[in-house]
C-alpha positions in Angstrom: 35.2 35.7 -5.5 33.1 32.5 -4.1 34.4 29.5 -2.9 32.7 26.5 -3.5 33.0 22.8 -2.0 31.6 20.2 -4.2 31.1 16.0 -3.6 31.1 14.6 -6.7 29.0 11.8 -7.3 28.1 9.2 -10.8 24.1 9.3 -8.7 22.0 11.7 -7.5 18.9 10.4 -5.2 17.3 13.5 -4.2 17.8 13.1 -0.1 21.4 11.8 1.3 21.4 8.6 3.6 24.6 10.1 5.6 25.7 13.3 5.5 29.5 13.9 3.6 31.0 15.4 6.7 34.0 16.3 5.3 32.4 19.2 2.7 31.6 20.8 6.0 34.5 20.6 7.8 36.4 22.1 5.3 33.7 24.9 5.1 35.0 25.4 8.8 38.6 25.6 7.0 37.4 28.6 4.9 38.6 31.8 5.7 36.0 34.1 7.2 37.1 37.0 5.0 36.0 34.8 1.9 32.5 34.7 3.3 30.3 31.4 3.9 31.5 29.0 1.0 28.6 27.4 -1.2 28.3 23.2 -0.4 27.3 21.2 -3.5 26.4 17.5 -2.6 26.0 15.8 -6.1 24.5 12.8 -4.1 21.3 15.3 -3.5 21.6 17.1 -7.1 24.0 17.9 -9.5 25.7 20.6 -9.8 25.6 23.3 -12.6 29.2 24.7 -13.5 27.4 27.4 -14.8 27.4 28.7 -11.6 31.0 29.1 -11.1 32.7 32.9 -12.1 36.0 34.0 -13.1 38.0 33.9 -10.1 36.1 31.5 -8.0 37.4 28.5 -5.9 36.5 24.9 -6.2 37.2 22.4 -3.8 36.7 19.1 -5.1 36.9 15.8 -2.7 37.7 12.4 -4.5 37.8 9.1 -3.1 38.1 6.4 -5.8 34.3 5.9 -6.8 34.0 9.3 -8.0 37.2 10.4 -9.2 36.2 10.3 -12.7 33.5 11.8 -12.6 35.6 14.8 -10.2 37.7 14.8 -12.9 35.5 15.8 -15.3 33.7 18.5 -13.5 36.7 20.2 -12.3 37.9 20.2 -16.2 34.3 22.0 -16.7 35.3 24.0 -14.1 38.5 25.1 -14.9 37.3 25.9 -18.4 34.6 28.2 -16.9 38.1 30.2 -15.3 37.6 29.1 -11.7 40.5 28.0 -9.5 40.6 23.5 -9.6 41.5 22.5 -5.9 41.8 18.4 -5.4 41.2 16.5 -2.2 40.5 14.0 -0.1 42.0 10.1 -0.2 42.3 9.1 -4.3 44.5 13.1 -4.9 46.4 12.1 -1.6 47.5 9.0 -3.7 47.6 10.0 -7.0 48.2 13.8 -6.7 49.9 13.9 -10.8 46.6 12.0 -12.0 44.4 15.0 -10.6 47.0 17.5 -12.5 46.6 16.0 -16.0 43.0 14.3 -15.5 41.5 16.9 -13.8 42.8 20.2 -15.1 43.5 20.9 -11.7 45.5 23.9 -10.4 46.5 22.3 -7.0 45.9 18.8 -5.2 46.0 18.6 -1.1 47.6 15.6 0.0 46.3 14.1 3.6 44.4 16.1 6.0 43.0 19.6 4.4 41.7 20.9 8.1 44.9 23.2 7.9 46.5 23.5 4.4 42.4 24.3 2.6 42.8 28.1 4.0 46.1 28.0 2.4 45.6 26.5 -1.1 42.5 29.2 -1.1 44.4 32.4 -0.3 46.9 30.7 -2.6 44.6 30.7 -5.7 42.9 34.4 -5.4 46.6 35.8 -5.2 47.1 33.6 -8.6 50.2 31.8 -7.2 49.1 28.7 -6.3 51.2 25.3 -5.3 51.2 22.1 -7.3 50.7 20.2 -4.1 50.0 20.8 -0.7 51.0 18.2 1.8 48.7 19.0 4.3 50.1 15.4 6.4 48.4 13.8 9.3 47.2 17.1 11.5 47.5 16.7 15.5 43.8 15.6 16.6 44.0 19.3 18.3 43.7 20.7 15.3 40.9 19.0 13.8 37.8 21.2 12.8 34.3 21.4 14.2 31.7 21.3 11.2 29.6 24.0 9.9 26.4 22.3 10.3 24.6 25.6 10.2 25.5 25.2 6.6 23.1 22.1 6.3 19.8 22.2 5.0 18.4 19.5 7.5 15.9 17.8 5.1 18.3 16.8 2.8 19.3 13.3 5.5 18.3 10.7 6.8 21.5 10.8 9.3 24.3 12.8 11.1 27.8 12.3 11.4 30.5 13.0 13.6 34.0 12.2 13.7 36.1 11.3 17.7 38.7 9.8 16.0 41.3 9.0 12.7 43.7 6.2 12.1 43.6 2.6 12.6 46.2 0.2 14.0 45.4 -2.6 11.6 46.6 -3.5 8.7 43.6 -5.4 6.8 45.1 -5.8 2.5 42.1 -4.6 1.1 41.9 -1.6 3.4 44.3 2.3 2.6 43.0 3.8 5.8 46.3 2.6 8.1 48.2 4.1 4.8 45.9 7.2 4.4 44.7 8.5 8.1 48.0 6.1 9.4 48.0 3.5 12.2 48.4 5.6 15.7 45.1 6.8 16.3 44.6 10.5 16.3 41.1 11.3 19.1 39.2 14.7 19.0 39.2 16.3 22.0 36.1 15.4 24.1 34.5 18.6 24.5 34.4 19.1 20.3 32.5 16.1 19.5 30.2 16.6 22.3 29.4 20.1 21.0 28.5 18.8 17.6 26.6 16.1 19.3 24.7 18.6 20.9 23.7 21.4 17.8 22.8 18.0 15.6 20.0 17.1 18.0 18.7 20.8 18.3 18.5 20.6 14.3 16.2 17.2 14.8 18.5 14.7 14.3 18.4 11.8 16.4 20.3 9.1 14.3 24.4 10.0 13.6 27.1 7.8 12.9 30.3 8.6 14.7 32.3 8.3 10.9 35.7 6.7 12.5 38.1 4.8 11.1 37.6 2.4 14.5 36.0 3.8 17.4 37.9 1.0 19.8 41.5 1.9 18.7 43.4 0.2 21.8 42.2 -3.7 22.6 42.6 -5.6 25.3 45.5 -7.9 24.1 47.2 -3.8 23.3 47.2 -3.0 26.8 48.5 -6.9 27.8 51.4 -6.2 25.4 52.3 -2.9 26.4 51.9 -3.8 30.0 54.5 -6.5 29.9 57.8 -4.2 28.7 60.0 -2.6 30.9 59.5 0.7 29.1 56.1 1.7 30.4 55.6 4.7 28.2 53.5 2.8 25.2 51.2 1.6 28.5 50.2 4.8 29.5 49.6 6.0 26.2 47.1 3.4 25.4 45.6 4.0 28.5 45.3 7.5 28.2 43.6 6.5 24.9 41.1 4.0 26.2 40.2 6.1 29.4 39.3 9.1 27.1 36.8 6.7 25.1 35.1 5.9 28.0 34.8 9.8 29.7 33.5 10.8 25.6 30.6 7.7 26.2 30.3 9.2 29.6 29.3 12.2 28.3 27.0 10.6 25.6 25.2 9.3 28.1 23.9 12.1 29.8 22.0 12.9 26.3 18.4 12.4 25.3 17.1 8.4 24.9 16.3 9.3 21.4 19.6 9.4 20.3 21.2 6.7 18.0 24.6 6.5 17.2 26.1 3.9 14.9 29.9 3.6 14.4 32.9 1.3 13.1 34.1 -1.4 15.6 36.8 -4.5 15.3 35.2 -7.5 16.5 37.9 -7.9 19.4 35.8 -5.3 21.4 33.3 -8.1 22.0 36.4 -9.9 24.3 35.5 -6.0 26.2 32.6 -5.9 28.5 32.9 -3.1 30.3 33.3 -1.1 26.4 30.4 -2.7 25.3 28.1 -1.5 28.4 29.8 2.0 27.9 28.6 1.6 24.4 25.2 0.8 25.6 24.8 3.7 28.2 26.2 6.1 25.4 23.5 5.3 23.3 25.3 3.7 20.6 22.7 1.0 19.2 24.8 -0.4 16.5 28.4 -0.8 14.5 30.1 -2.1 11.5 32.0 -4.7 12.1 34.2 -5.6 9.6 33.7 -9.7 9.7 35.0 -9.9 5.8 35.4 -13.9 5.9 33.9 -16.8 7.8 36.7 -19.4 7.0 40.5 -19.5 8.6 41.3 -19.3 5.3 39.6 -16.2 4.5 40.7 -14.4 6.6 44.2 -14.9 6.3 43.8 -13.6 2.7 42.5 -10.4 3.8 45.8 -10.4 6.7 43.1 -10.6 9.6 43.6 -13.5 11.7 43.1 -11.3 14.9 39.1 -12.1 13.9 37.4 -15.6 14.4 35.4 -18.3 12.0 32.7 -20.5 12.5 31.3 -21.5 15.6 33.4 -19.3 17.7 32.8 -16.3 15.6 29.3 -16.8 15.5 29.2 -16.6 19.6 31.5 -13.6 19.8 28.8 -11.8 17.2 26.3 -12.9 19.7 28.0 -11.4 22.8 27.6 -8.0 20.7 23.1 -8.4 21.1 23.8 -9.8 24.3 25.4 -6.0 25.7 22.5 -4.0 23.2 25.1 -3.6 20.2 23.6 -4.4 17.0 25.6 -5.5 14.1 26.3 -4.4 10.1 28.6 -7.1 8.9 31.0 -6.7 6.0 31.4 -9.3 4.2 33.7 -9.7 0.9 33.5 -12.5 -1.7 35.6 -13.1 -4.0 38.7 -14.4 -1.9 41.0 -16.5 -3.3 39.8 -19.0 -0.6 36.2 -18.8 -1.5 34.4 -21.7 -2.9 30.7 -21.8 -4.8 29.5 -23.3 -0.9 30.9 -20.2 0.6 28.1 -17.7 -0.3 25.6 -20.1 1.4 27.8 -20.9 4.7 27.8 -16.8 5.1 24.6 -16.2 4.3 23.3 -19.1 6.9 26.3 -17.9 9.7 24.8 -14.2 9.5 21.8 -15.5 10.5 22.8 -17.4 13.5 25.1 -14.7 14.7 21.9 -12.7 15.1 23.3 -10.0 12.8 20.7 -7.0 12.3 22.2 -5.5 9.1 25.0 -7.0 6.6 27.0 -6.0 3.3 28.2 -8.0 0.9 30.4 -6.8 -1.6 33.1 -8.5 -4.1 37.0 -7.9 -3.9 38.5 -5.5 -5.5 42.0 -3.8 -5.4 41.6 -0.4 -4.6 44.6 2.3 -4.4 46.6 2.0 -1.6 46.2 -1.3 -0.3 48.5 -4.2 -0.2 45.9 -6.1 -2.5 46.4 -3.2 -5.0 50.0 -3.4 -5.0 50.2 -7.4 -5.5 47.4 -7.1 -8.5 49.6 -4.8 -10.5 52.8 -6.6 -9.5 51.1 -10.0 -10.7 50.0 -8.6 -13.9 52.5 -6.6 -15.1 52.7 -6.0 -18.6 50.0 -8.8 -18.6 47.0 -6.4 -17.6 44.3 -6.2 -19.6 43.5 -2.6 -20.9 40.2 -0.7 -22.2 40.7 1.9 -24.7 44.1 2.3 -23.6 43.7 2.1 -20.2 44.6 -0.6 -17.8 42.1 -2.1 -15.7 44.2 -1.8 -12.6 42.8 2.3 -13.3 39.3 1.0 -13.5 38.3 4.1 -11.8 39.1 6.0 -14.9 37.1 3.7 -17.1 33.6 5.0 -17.6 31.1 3.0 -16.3 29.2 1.5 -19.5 33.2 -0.1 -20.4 34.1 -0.7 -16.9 34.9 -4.6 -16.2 31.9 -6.3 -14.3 34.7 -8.0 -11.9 38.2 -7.1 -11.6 40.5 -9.4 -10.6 40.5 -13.5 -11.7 39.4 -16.0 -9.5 41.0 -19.7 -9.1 37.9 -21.7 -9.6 35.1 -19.2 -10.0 34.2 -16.8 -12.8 33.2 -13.5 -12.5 29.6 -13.6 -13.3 30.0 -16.6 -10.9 30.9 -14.3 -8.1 28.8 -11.6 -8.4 25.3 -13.6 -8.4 26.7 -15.6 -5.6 26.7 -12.1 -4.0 23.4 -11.2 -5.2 21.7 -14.0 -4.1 23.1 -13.7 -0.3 21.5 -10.0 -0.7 18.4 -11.0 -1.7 18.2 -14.1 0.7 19.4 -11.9 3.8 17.0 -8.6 3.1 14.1 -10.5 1.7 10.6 -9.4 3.1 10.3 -12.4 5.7 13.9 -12.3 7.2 13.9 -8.3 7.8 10.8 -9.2 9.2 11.9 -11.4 11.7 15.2 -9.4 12.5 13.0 -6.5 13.4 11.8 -8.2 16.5 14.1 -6.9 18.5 12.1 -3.4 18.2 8.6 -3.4 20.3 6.7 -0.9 18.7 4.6 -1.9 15.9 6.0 1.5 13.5 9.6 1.1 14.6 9.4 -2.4 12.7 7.6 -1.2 10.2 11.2 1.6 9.3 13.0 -1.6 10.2 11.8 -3.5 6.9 11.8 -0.5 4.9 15.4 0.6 6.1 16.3 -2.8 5.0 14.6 -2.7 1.8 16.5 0.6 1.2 19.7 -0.9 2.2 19.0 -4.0 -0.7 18.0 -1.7 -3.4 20.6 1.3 -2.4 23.7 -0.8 -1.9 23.2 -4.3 -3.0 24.6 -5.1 -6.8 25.8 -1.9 -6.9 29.3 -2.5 -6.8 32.2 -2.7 -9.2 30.8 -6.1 -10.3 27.7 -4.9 -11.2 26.7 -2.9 -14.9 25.4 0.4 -15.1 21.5 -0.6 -15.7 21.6 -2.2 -12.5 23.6 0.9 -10.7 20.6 3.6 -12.2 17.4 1.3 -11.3 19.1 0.9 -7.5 19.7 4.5 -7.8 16.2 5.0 -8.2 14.9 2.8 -5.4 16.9 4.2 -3.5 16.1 7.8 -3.3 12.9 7.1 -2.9 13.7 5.1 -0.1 15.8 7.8 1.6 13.3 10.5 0.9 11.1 8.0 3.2 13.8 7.0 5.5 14.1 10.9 6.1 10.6 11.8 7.1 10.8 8.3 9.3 13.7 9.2 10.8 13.9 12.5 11.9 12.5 13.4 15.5 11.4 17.2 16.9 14.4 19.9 17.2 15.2 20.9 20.5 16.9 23.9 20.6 17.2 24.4 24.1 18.9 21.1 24.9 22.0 22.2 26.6 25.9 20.6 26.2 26.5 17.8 29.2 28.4 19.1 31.6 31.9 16.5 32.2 31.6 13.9 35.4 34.8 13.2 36.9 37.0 11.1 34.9 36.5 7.7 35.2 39.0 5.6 34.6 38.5 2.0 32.7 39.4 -1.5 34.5 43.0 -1.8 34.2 43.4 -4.9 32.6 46.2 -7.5 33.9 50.0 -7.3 32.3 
């Protein structure tokens, strides 16, 4: 019996821009006795269910994008006689949709770092569970990956997880309902080791793949501070000082290093983070902007962030303490007016941001926008070939609606060539030119243009608004692109470099009640 762990993917380019951590974590989760399992990254190459025997184990991990497409290989698998596992966040929402989509034998719901041994040893003794709940593990459970399971060459970048859950509540996000809202950190020592064996491999770029890497603010702490009960105080603190003695560590690490990760904007009200950031060598962040209007934003429930003028100087203060910027953006808000796509494009710009996505809204599973589509709609929803478009992920592509939900004043095609044209304005040849002067050598500019040139033709039009022609060309450039990215990228192992050794703790500024 082999187990195997696939990522299922509509794509493959041929070299991976991130690697899909998870695939190895749960290789980590695999029994010993059941050998090293075999990792199939259909993002790299598809992969051939004639491999799969009688008796083997499939592990299958869906997030929407790729569900149908999981779907249909664990039905190939299942028909070759191996054992259909499910997981991941679409099967933790829709574990009866895996069951009579996917021929699948059992679904894990939530976190698999515990429950995957079980649904395995499950399966070979034949009895296995419908579902496995495998809940929201303690943070001291979480699994080290097996990167010695990774064929180097195939990415461009790392990743490494500190920390799941995030206390927000944005309606076009599932994470607060998926990972949940209290914020669940890896124990320092972990994520340093990781760190550590990714550099000896030769990797010197790796995003820190959190669901928010600052999970207590400021204002948190003022809040807390102020009850009588002092208990929620010391919890965030304890949460905020072990940030800053993981950055402490990261900064003892070679200069080469990169690390990118997933902020909220109120960590720019933070100096002292943002310099912790800096000495940790973390160049850059998402930040999750969404809308530059009042109004947007309080379609998308997130107030806490700032518009116009104002936000365009807290974006700044990010540059300002050597934190570079990816911006999210998402049209398509019920506030959002034909100007709109112009005023982003031309804020992004002033706010000195280094890299940006723009995508289009759409409901997915799990979010508070998901629920008020299908409650609008109703019996009202328009269906293809049976199927309502509220399942769009279950619609093959070629029939899959360009746009997803109506607009007051702007049509769909409307929408998503608005979008286009902020991508094409913000990446074109002279703009990622002139971002790139942040960066002194001559070749590190030269990656910067063509990083940005990957990141149009990868990511931009690719969405649920776009059609499948567009998808496979952008597929295509993009490959190639990461195949270049990759040889770019990548710096000289050092296999030697040893694990920091922990400084005292250092506690944070404790801010005023």
């Amino acid at each position: 019996m082999r187990v195997h762990i696939v990522n299922p993917s509509h794509f493959s380019y041929g070299t991976g821009f991130i690697t899909p951590r998870w695939m190895f974590v749960l290789a980590a989760a695999t029994p010993a006795k059941w050998g090293d399992p075999i990792l199939s990254d259909e993002s790299l190459e598809q992969f051939d269910t004639d491999r799969l025997e009688k008796g083997d184990v499939i592990g299958i991990g869906l997030h929407t994008g790729n569900a149908l497409v999981g779907y249909q290989l664990g039905a190939r698998a299942r028909a070759r006689g191996a054992w259909v596992v499910y997981g991941g966040s679409h099967p933790t929402l829709f574990p009866e949709e895996a069951h009579e989509r996917g021929g699948a034998h059992a679904v894990v719901k939530g976190d698999g770092d515990v429950t995957w041994g079980q649904a395995i040893e499950d399966c070979v003794s034949g009895t296995p569970k419908r579902i496995y709940d495998g809940g929201r593990v303690d943070a001291s459970k979480f699994r080290k990956a097996r990167w010695d399971l990774m064929d180097r060459k195939k990415y461009v970048w790392a990743s490494v997880q500190t920390v799941r859950g995030c206390p927000k509540h944005c309606s076009f996000c599932s994470v607060w309902r998926t990972d949940g809202q209290e914020p669940r950190q890896r124990e320092v020592n972990p994520v340093i080791e990781e760190i550590v064996e990714l550099r000896r491999m030769g990797f010197k770029f790796i995003a820190l793949a959190d669901d928010n890497f600052y999970p207590v603010t400021l204002e948190d702490l003022r809040m807390a501070g102020r009850r009588e009960d002092k208990t929620r105080y010391d919890e965030l603190k304890a949460l905020r000082d072990e940030r800053f003695e993981l950055m402490a560590l990261m900064a003892q690490l070679p200069d080469d290093l990169n690390f990118f990760t997933q902020i909220t904007m109120e960590s720019a009200e933070d100096p002292e983070f943002l310099d912790a950031m800096r000495k940790a060598h973390i160049r850059g962040a998402l930040v999750g902007i969404e809308a530059v209007t009042p109004e947007g934003l309080k379609d998308v429930y997130k107030d806490f962030n700032l518009a116009g003028e104002d936000l365009v100087e807290r974006l700044q203060l990010f540059r300002k303490h050597g934190v570079y910027i990816l911006g999210s953006f998402i049209f398509g808000l019920p506030s959002d007016r034909p100007d709109t796509f112009a005023a982003t494009a031309e804020l992004a710009k002033r706010a000195g941001i280094t890299f940006a996505q723009f995508v289009t809204l759409t409901p997915f599973p799990g979010t508070l926008d998901f629920e008020q589509w299908e409650r609008e709609e109703g019996d009202n929803m328009a269906m293809v070939d049976g199927i309502p478009v509220s399942r769009h992920w279950l619609i093959p592509q070629e029939k899959r609606p360009k746009l997803l939900t109506p607009h007051p004043v702007m049509s769909g095609e409307q929408i998503r060539q608005g979008t286009q044209n902020v991508w094409n304005n913000f990446y074109s040849l002279r703009a990622s030119w002139q971002r790139s002067d942040m960066l002194k050598a001559f070749r590190n500019r030269v990656a910067f243009v063509v990083a940005s040139k990957v990141m149009l033709n990868a990511f931009g039009n690719t969405g649920l608004s776009t059609d499948s022609a567009r998808a496979s060309r952008a597929t295509k450039l993009g490959g190639i692109g990461f195949s270049l990215l990759q040889k770019m990228f990548a710096a000289p192992p050092m296999p030697d470099l040893p694990v920091p050794v922990s400084p005292q703790p250092q506690a944070a500024q404790q801010p005023a009640a």
